[in-house]
N, C-alpha and C positions, 0 to 999 in steps of 0.2 A: 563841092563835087566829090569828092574823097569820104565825106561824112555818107553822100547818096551809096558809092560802093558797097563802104564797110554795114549799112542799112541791106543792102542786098544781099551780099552774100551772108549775112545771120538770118536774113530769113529764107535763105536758099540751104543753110544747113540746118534750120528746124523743120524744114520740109521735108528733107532728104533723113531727117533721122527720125520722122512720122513714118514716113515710108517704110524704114525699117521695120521701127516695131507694129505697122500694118501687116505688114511681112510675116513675119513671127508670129502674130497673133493667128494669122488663118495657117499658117505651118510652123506648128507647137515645137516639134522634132528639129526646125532648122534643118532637115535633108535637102542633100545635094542634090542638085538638079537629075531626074531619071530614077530618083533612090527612094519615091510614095510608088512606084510602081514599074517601072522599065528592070529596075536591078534588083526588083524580087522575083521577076521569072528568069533571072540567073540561076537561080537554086532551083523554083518549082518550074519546072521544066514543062509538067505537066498540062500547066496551065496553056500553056502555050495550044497545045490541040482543043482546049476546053472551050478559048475566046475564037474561036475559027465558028460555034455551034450560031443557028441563026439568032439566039437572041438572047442579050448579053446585058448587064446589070450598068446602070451608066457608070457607077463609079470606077468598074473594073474596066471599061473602053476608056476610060477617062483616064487609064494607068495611076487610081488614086485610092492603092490599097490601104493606105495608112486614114481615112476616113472612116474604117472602120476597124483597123487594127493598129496594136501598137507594136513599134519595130522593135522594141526590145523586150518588154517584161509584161505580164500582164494577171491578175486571179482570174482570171476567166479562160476557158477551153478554145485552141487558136490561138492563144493573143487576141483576143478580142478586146477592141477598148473598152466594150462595157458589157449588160448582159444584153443577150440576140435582140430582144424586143424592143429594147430601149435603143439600138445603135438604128432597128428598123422606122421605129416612130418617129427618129430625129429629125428623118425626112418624108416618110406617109403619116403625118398626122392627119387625124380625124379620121382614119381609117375605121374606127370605131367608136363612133356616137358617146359622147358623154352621158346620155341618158338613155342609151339604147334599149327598144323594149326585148331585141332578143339580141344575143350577137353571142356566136361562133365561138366555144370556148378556146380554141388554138389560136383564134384574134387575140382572146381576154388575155391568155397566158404568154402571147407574144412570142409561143413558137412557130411563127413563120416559115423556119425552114423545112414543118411537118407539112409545106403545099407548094414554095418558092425554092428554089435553086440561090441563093445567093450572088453567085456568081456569072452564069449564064447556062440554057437550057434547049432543047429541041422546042420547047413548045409557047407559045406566048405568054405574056408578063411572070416568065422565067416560073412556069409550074412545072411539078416534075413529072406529071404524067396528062396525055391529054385527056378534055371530056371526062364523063362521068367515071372512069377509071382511075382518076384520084379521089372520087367523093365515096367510092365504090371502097376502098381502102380501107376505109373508116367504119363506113355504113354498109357492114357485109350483111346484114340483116335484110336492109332496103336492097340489096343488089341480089340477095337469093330468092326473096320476094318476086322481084322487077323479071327476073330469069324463069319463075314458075307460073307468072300471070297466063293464065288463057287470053284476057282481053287487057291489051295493053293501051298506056296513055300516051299520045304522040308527043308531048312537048315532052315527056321521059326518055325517048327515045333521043331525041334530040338534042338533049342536055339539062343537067340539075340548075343551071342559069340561066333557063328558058325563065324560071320561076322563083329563084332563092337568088338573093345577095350571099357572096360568101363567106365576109367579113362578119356585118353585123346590120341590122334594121332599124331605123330612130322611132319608126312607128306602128310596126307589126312583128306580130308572135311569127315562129318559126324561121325566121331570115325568108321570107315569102316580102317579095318587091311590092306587093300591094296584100290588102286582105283579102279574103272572102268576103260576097259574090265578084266581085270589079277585077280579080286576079283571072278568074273563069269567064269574066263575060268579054274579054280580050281575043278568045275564040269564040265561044258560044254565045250565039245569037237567041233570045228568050223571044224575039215577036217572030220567029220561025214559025212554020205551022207542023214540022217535024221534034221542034225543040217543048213544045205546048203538049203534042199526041204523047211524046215521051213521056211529060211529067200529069199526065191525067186532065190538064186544065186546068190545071194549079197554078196562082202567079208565084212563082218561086225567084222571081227575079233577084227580089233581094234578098234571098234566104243564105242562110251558109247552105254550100253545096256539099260541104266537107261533112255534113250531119249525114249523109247518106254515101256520097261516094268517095272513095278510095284513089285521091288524086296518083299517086304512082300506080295505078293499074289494079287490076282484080281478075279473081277466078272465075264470079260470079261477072253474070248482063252486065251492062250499064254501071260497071267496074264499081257495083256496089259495094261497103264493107263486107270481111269477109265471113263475118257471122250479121247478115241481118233478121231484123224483127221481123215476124211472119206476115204482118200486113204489108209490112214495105217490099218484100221481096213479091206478095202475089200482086201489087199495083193495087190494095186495098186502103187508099189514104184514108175513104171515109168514112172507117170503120171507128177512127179516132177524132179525124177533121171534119168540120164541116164541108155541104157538098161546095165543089170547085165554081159552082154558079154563084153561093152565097155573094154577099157584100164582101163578108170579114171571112174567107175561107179557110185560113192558115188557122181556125181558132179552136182548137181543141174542144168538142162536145163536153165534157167536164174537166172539172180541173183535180190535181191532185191525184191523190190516192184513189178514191173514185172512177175516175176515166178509168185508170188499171184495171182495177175489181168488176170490171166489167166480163173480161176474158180470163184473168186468173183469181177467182171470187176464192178458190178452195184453196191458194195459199194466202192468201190474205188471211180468212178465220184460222188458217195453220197458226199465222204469226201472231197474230191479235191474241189468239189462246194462252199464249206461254206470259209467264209470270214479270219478263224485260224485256220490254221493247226498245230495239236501238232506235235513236232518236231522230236521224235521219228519214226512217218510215215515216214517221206522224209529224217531221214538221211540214209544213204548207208545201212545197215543193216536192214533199216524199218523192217516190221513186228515182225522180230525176234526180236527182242529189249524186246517184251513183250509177245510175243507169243510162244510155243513152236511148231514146226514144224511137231510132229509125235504125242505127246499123251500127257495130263495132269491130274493131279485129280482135275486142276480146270475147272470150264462153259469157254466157248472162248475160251479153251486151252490156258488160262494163263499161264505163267511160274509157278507164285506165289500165293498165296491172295493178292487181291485188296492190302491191307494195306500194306504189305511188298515190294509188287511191284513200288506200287505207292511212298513207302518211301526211295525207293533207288537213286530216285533222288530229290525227295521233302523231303530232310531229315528236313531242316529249321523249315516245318508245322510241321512233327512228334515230335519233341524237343518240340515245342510248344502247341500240343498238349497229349504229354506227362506230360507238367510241370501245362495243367489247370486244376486248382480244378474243374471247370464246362465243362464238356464234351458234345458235343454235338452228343447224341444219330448214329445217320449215321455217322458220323468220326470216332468217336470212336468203333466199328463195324466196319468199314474198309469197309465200301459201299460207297465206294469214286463216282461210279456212278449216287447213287441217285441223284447230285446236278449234276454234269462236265459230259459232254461228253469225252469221251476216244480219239477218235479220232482227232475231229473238232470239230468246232461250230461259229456261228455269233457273240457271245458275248462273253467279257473280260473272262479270269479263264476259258473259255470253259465251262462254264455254260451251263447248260442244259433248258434254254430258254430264249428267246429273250427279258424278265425284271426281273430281279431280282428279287421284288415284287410280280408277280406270281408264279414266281419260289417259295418262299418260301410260298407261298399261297397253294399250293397243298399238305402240312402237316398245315402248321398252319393260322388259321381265323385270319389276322391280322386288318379287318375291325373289331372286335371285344376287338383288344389288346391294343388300344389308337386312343387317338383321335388327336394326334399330326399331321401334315400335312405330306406327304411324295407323290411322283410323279414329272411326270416333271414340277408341276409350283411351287415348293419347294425348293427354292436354298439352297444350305448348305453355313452355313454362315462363313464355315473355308474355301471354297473354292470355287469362285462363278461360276468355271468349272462344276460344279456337282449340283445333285439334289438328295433331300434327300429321301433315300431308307432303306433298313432294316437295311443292311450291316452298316450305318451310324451310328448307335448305339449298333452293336449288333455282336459279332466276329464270324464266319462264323463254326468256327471248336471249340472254347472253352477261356474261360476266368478264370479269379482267381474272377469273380463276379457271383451273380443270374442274368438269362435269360442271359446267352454268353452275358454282357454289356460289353464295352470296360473300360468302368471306372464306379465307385462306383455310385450305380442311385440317390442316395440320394442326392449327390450334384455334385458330380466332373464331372459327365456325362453331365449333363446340362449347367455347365457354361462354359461348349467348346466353345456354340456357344453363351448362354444367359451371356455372358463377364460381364452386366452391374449387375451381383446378386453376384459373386466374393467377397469375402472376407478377 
């Protein structure tokens, strides 16, 4: 009987001191009961009117401030136990798609508190401003746009979560909840006999919509982009497509370069003429490579800005003009134009004139900038192929020196070629 006790009560005190370190393990601190949150709005007082707002962060109704802070010491700003993103993920994981095809760079970087209140807020799941007036924040572009539309898009109106996730996407570009057509045909009905009259008779059902219209709204009809191509805008599809009765009506009357050369014949021989053609033009897809075919927000009906465009394949220059302290004004602006010809041109880099040295004369008096020799009876003394030009001392798009120098002017730049001052 006595051996049963002494059996019981050792395992009534291994139980009771599991308990304990159960205890401890979920309250690291060992705080006294009221002291993860009752006895820190002793001090912040403030908080006190803050937790009164309608909606309020669980762990701070839960009086369990030390879940994300630590009561006494801490390297992070607050006392924060760790950094913002990581104390937020602990608890919304998956928030953002481990292979997400787009996702929200303020998700990626984990500053949360650049859209959530931490603590608690007027508006739900603790944002700090309602409706598109926190997306508006950010994307003052899209909101000056959205404010100057003549013809506006109603789920805009409505809200940027009519349409976008605002975390992140597992399987569409733009944090768009579904892709194009199936995001658009949620409203828009295609076997309509208004939604048919509209599009010529065209089966566009499952075409991207977004190649012609301007889903946040437009200045232009039928909230087209806001530079469209001249047949899209007068409802001349079939000046390019076959007619709308065809079988295959979506199918471009010619392909390539050709379809174009139909209506702009006389820049085509412009470009063909000249001595380098960029490569783009002449591969199989020409135009389209950089153009969009129906409507852009960009001049030329770019696909892109200059600088995005041009960096999808000149990624090399953009790294490198990414990494120069000294930028050179046009590159950096992304008026990749200024200097290159888009198309062609007679000279190296498609250079937009036939010397270098005028070329950069039409912004800067360099009859004015030194007096050092440069033209063709200036041979560069690194290479006696060449004759010294701007470019010879001075990097085109940006450098880690004053005036784009390729090397430090003080000494290292000159003894490239003046060897015999080397030290």
């Amino acid at each position: 009987m006595m051996r049963r006790i002494r059996t019981a009560l050792l395992l009534l005190a291994i139980f009771s001191t599991a308990a304990i370190f159960t205890s401890h393990a979920q309250d690291k601190f060992r705080l006294k009961p009221g002291a993860k949150g009752k006895v820190c709005l002793e001090c912040h007082d403030a908080f006190k009117e803050k937790m009164k707002l309608p909606f309020v962060h669980t762990p701070v109704k839960a009086g369990e401030c030390s879940d994300c802070h630590n009561p006494h010491t801490s390297s992070h700003g607050k006392l924060l136990a760790a950094d913002a993103g990581k104390i937020c993920f602990s608890c919304h994981d998956g928030i953002v798609p481990a292979k997400a095809r787009s996702a929200h760079k303020v998700a990626m970087d984990g500053d949360c508190a650049k859209c959530h209140d931490p603590h608690a807020a007027k508006n739900r799941n603790n944002l700090l401003k309602p409706g598109n007036d926190l997306c508006f924040g950010c994307h003052q572009q899209i909101a000056k746009q959205v404010a100057a539309n003549r013809f506006k898009h109603s789920p805009v109106e409505k809200g940027c979560l009519g349409c976008h996730t605002p975390h992140a996407s597992a399987n569409t570009l733009s944090l768009l909840k579904t892709d194009s057509p199936g995001i658009c045909l949620t409203c828009h009905k295609p076997n309509t006999p208004a939604f048919g009259k509209a599009h010529n008779g065209y089966p566009v059902a499952k075409s991207d919509c977004s190649s012609c219209h301007d889903p946040h709204g437009s200045s232009n009809r039928g909230i087209l982009w806001g530079k469209p191509h001249q047949p899209v805008a007068n409802r001349m599809c079939n000046q390019c497509h076959l007619e709308a009765s065809s079988p295959d009506a979506l199918k471009t009357k010619r392909a390539g370069v050709d379809l174009c050369r139909g209506c702009h014949n006389a820049k085509m021989n412009e470009i063909l003429g000249k001595k380098r053609v960029h490569w783009p033009v002449m591969d199989k897809v020409s135009c389209n490579n950089c153009h969009a075919p129906h409507a852009s927000r960009e001049s030329g009906l770019l696909k892109k800005s200059q600088l995005a465009l041009c960096g999808e394949c000149h990624g090399d220059t953009m790294d490198r003009l990414e990494r120069a302290k000294v930028k050179h004004k046009p590159a950096v602006e992304g008026n990749c134009t200024e200097c290159h010809q888009p198309h062609s041109s007679d000279t190296v880099s498609l250079l937009d004139n036939t010397d270098t040295i005028n070329l950069c004369g039409t912004c800067h008096d360099w009859q004015k900038h030194s007096s050092h020799p440069i033209g063709g009876k200036a041979v560069d003394q690194r290479n006696r192929n060449l004759t010294m030009d701007c470019i010879s001392c001075h990097a085109p798009h940006g450098s880690d020196h004053k005036v784009f120098a390729w090397y430090d002017t003080k000494r290292d730049l000159c003894v490239e070629c003046h060897e015999q001052f080397k030290r």
